[in-house]
C-alpha positions as CSV (number, residue, x, y, z in Angstrom):
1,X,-14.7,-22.1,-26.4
2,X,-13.8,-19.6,-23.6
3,X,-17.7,-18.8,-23.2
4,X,-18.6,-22.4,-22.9
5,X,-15.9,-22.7,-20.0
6,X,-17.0,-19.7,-18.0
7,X,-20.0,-21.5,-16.1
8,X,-18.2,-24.4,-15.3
9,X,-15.3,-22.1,-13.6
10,X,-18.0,-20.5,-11.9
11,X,-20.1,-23.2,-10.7
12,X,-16.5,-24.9,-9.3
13,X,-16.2,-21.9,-7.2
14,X,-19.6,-21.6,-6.0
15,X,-18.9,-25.2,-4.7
16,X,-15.8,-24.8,-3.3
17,X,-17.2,-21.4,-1.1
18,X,-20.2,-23.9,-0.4
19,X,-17.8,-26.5,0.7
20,X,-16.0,-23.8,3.0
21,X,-19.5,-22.6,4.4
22,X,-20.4,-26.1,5.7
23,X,-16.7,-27.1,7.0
24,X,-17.2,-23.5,9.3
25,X,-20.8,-24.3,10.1
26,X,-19.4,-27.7,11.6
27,X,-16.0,-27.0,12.9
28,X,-15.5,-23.4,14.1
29,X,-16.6,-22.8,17.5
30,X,-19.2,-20.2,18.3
31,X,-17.2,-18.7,21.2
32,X,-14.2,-18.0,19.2
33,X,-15.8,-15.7,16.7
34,X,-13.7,-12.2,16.8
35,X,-11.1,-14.0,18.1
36,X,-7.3,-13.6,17.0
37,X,-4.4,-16.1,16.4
38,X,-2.9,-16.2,19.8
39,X,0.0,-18.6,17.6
40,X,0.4,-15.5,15.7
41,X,0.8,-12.6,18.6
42,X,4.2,-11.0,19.9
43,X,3.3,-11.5,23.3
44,X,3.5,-15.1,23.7
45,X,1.2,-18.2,23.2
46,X,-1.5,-18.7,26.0
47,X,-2.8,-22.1,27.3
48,X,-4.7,-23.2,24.3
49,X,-8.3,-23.8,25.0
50,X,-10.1,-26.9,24.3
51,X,-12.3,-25.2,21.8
52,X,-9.1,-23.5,20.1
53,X,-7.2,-26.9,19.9
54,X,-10.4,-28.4,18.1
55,X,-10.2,-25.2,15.8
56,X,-6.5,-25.7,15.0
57,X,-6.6,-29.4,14.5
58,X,-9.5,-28.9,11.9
59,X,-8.1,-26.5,9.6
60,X,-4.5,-28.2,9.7
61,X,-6.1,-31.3,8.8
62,X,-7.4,-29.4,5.5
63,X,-4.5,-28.2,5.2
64,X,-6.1,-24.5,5.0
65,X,-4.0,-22.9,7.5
66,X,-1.7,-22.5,4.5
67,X,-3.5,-22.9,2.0
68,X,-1.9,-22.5,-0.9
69,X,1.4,-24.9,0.2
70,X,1.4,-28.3,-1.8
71,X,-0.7,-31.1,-0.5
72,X,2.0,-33.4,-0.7
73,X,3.7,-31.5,2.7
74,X,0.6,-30.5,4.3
75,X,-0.7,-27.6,2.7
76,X,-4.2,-26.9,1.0
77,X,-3.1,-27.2,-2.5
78,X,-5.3,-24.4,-3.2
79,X,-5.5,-21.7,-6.1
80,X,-5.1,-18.5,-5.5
81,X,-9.0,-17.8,-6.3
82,X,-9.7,-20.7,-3.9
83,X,-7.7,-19.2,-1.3
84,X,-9.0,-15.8,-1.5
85,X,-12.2,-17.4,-1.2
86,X,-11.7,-19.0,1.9
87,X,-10.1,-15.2,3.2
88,X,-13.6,-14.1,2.4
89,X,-16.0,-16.9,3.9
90,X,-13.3,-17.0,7.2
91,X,-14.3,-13.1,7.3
92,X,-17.8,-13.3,6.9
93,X,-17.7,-15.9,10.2
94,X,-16.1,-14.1,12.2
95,X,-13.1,-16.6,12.0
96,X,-9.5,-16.3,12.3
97,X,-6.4,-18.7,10.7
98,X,-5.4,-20.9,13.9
99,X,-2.5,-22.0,11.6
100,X,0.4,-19.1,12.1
101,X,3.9,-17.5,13.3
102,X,7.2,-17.2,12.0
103,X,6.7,-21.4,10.6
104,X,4.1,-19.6,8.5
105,X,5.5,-16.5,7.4
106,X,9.1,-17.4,6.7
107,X,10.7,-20.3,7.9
108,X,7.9,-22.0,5.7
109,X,8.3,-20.6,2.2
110,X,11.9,-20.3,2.4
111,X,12.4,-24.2,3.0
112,X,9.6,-25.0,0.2
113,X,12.4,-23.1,-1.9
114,X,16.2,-24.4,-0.2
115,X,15.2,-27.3,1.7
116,X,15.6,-31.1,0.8
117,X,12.9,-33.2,0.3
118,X,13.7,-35.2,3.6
119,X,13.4,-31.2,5.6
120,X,10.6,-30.4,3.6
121,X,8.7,-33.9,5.1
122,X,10.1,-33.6,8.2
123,X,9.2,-29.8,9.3
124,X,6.2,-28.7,6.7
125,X,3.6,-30.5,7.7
126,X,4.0,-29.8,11.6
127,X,4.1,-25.9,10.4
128,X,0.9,-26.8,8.7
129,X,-0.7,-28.1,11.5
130,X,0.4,-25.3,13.8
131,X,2.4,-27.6,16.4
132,X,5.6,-26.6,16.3
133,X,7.0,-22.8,17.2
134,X,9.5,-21.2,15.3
135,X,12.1,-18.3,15.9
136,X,14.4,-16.5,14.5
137,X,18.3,-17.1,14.7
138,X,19.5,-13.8,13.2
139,X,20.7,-10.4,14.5
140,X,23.7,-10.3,17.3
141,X,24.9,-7.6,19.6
142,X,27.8,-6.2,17.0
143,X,25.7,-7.8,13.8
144,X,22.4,-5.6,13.3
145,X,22.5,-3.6,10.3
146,X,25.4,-5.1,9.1
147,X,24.2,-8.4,9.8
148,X,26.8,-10.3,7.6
149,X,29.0,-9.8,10.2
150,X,27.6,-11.9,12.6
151,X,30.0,-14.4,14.3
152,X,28.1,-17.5,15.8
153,X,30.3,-20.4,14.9
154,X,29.4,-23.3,14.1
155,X,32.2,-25.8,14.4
156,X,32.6,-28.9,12.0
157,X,32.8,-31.9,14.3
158,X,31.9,-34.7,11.6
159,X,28.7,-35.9,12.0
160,X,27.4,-32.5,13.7
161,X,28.4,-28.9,14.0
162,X,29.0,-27.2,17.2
163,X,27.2,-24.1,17.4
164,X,28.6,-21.3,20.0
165,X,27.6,-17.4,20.3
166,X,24.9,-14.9,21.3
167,X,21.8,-14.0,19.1
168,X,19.7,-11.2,20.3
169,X,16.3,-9.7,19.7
170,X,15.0,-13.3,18.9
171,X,11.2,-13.1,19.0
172,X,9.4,-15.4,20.9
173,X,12.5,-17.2,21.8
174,X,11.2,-18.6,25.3
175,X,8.1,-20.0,23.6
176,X,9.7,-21.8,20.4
177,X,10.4,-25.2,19.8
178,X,12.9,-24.6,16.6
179,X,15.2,-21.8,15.6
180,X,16.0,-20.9,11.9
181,X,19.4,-19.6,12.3
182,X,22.2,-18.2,10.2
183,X,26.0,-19.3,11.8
184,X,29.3,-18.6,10.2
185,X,30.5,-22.3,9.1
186,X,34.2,-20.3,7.5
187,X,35.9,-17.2,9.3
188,X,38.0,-16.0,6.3
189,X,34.9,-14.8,4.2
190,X,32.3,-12.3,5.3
191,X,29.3,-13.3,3.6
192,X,30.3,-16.7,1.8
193,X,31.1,-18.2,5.1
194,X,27.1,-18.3,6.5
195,X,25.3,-21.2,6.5
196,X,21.7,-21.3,7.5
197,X,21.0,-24.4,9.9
198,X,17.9,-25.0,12.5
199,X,18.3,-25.7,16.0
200,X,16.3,-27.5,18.8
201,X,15.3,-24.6,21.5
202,X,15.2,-27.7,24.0
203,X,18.6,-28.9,22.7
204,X,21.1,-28.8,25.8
205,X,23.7,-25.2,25.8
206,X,20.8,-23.6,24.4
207,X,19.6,-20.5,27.1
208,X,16.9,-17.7,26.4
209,X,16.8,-14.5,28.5
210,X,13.9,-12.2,27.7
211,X,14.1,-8.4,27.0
212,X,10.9,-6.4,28.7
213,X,10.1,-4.0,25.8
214,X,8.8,-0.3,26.4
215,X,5.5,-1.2,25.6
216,X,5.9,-3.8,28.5
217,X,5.7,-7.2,27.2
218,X,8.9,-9.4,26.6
219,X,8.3,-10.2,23.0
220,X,12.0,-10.2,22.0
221,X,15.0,-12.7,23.7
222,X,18.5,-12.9,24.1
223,X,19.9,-16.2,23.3
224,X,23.5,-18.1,23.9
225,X,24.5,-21.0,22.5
226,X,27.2,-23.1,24.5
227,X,29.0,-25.9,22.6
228,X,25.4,-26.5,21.1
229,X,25.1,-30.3,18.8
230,X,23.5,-29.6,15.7
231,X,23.3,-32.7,13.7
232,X,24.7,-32.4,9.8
233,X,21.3,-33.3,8.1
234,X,19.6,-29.3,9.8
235,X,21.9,-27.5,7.4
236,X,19.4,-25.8,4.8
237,X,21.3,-26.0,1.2
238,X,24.9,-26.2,1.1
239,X,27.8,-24.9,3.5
240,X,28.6,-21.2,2.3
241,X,24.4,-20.9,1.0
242,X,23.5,-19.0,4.5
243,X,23.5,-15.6,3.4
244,X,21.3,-16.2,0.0
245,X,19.2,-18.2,1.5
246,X,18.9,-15.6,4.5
247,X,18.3,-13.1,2.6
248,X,15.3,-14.9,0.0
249,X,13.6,-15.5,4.0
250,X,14.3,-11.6,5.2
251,X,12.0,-11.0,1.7
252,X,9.6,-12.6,3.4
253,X,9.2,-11.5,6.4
254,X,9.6,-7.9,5.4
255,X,6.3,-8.7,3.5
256,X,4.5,-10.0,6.4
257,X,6.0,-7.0,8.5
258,X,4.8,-4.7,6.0
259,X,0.6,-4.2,5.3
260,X,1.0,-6.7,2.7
261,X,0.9,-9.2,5.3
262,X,-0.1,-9.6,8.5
263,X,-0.5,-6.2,9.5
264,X,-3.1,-5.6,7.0
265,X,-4.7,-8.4,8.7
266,X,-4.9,-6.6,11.8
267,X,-5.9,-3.5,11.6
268,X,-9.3,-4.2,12.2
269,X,-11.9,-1.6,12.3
270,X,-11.8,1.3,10.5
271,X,-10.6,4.9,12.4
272,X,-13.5,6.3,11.1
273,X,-16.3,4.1,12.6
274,X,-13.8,4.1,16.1
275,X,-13.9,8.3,16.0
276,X,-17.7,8.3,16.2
277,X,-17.4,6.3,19.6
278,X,-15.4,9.5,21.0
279,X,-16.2,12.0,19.0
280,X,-19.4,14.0,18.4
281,X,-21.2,13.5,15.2
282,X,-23.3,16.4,13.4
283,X,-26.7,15.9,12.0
284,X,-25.4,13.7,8.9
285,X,-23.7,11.0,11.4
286,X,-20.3,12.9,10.0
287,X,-17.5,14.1,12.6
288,X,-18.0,17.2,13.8
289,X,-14.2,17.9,13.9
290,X,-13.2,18.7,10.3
291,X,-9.6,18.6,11.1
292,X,-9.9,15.3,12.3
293,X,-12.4,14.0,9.4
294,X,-9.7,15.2,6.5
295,X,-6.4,13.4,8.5
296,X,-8.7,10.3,8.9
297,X,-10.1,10.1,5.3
298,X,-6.6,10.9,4.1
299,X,-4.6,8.1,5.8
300,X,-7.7,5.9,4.5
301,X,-7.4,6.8,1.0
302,X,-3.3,6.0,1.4
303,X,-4.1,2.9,3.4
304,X,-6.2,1.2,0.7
305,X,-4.5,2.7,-1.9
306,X,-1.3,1.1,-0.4
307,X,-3.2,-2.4,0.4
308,X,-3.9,-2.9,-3.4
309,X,-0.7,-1.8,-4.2
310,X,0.6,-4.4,-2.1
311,X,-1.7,-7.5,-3.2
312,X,-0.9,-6.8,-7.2
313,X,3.1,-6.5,-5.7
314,X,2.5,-9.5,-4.2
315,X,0.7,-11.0,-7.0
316,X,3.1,-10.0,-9.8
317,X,6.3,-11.4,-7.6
318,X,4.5,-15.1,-7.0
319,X,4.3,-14.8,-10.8
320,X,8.0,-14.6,-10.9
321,X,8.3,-17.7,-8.5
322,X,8.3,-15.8,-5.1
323,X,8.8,-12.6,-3.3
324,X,11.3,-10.1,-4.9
325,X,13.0,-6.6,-3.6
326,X,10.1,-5.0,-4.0
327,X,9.4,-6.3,-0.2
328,X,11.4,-3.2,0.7
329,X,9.0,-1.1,-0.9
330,X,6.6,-2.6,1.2
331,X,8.3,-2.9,4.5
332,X,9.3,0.5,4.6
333,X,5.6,2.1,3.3
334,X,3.6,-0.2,5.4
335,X,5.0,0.1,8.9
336,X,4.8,3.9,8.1
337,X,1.3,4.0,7.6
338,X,0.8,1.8,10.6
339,X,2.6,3.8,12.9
340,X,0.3,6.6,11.1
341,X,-2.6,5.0,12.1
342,X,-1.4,4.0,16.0
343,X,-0.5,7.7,16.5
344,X,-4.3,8.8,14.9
345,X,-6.1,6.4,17.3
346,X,-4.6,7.9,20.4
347,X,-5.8,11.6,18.4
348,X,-9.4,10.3,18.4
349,X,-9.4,9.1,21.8
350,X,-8.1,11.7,23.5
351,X,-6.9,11.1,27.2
352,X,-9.0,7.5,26.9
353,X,-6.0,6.4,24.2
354,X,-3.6,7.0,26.9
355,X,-3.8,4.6,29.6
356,X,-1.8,2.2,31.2
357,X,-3.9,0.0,33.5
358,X,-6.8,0.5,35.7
359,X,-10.5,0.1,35.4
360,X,-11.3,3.2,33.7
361,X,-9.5,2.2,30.2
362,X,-11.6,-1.0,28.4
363,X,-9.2,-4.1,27.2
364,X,-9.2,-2.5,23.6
365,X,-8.0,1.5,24.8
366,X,-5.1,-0.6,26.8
367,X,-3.8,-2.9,24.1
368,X,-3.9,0.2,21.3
369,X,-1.4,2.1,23.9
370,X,0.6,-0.9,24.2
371,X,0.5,-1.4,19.9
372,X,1.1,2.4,19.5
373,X,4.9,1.8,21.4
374,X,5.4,-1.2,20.2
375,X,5.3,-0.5,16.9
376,X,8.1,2.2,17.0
377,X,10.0,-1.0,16.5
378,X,8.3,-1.9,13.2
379,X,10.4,0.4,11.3
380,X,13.7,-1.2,13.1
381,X,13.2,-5.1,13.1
382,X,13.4,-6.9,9.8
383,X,15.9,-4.2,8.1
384,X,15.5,-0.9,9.4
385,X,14.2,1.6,6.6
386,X,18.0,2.8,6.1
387,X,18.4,-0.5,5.2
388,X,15.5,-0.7,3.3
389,X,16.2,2.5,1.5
390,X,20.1,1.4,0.3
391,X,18.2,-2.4,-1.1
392,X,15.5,0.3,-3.0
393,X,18.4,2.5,-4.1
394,X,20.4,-0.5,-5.3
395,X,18.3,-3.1,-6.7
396,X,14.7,-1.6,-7.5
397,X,16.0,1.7,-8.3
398,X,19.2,0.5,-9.9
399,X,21.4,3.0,-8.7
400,X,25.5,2.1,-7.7
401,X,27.6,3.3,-5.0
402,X,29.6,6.1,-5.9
403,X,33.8,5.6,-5.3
């Protein structure tokens, strides 16, 4: 019986990748191939081009942006085998997802889980046709680490809340429409007096004051709320439900953050094939530079070895019905290795992996500086790895505080 099955699973793939082909032969433009998802980068969303719009518009009428999010909210509806499919055909274009962010990543799969049916109508779709902009309402001046101790309130006035307080480090704040945030709704319990609610950027008391990073672009915000309206239907779950539902989104981003995610997705060309550009090759087309040659093929091997790691991680915990702790493992490995890797491509280019500006550095030596400072913060934002480490220790590991 399974035999006689096996072509017909086949041949249904084979049409769906042929169906994928054609919808890129007739939709993605030409002039964006090797392009990225500006949506997706920290330093802000540029004027979207008419041939990016057209490009957007097309896969979040499919729903393929997300692809695997039920049909019924926008999504693609796809199996995992369909999905990875259309990874592999988007690849072999040259194309990128126009569909992403922080809509994508978190906000998304976390109200799939918590959110009413009248939220998920009412904010899915728009995620899945990459209009709207989302940030992130979490961390506050004296609530970082110990973020349960945040203390926005949010003031019961009947038929809305009134949100006042200070949220830092909120990224992308000045471009987003909609912020996912976690208020205290009850002052007498730490952690059972959080709600998670969602808040017009636009909405009036609302002001957004950008930080200038180190590696010179403002990714990051500080944001004040002043006697902000927040109308009763944006609370997500229950009053009191803030920090578990907080902590099921954290999961996901940490496995975005981590290579599981995104950041596999952009590491791009291998530090092998960018060495050869700099460095001298012998007669087999190998690096001269031994040293260089092992501490390349070595972060490789732990790269890739780490990538797979993550996918059947990944894998196993959709299984379960969604991301687990083991996003911690991840988090903390993956931004590692990527700091690893930003530190080994200044190595290879020597002075050229060291510039700032002017005409002697090309666009790709400048932004690979500007990644290699930036993502000192990777091991911070989203739970730093002492964080991380105490959520292994506890509920991976299964090891107890001691009195």
């Amino acid at each position: 019986m399974a035999t006689q099955l096996e072509p017909e699973v086949h041949s249904d793939e084979d049409a769906f990748r042929t169906e994928v082909q054609q919808f890129l032969a007739k939709n993605f433009p030409e002039e964006l191939k090797g392009k990225g998802n500006a949506l997706a980068g920290v330093d802000g969303p540029t004027e979207e081009t008419a041939p990016q719009k057209s490009w957007r518009e097309a896969m979040g009428e499919r729903g393929w942006g997300t692809p695997t999010w039920p049909k019924e909210y926008g999504g693609g509806g796809l199996t995992k085998k369909q999905a990875r499919i259309l990874d592999e055909e988007l690849a072999k274009a040259g194309a990128y997802n126009p569909i992403g962010g922080m809509g994508v990543m978190m906000f998304g799969p976390t109200l799939l889980e918590y959110g009413s049916e009248e939220q998920k109508h009412e904010h899915i779709p728009a995620i899945c046709r990459g209009e709207v902009r989302w940030c992130q309402g979490y961390s506050e001046p004296n609530a970082g680490s110990d973020l349960a101790n945040l203390q926005t309130f949010a003031e019961d006035k009947g038929d809305h809340y009134l949100v006042n307080g200070q949220k830092t480090w909120t990224s992308g704040g000045q471009w987003a429409d909609k912020c996912f945030a976690i208020v205290r709704t009850d002052k007498s319990d730490k952690h059972n007096g959080i709600s998670f609610m969602l808040i017009d950027m636009d909405a009036p008391g609302v002001e957004v004051r950008p930080i200038t990073m180190i590696s010179g672009t403002s990714p990051f915000c500080e944001t004040f709320f002043t006697d902000v309206k927040v109308p009763k239907k944006n609370l997500v779950g229950e009053e009191g439900q803030g920090w578990t539902i907080g902590k099921r989104l954290l999961q996901h981003e940490r496995t975005n953050i981590s290579g599981g995610g995104s950041m596999a997705r952009a590491m791009g060309q291998s530090l092998g094939a960018i060495a050869k550009k700099y460095g001298e090759t012998n007669a087999d087309g190998e690096l001269a530079d031994p040293v260089l040659r092992d501490k390349i093929a070595d972060f490789e091997i732990r790269w890739n070895s780490f990538l797979l790691t993550a996918r059947r991680a990944m894998e196993e915990s959709k299984a379960q019905g969604g991301v687990s702790e083991i996003s911690s493992v991840l988090k903390k490995v993956g931004t590692k290795l990527s700091q690893e890797r930003s530190e080994l491509l200044i190595e290879i280019r020597g002075l050229q992996g060291l510039g700032w500006d002017g005409d002697d550095f090309t666009d790709g030596e400048l932004e690979a500086v500007r990644g290699w400072l930036f993502g000192k913060a990777t091991t911070i934002y989203g739970g730093s790895t002492e964080i991380q480490n105490n959520i292994i220790a506890k509920r991976v590991l299964g090891m107890l505080d001691h009195q």
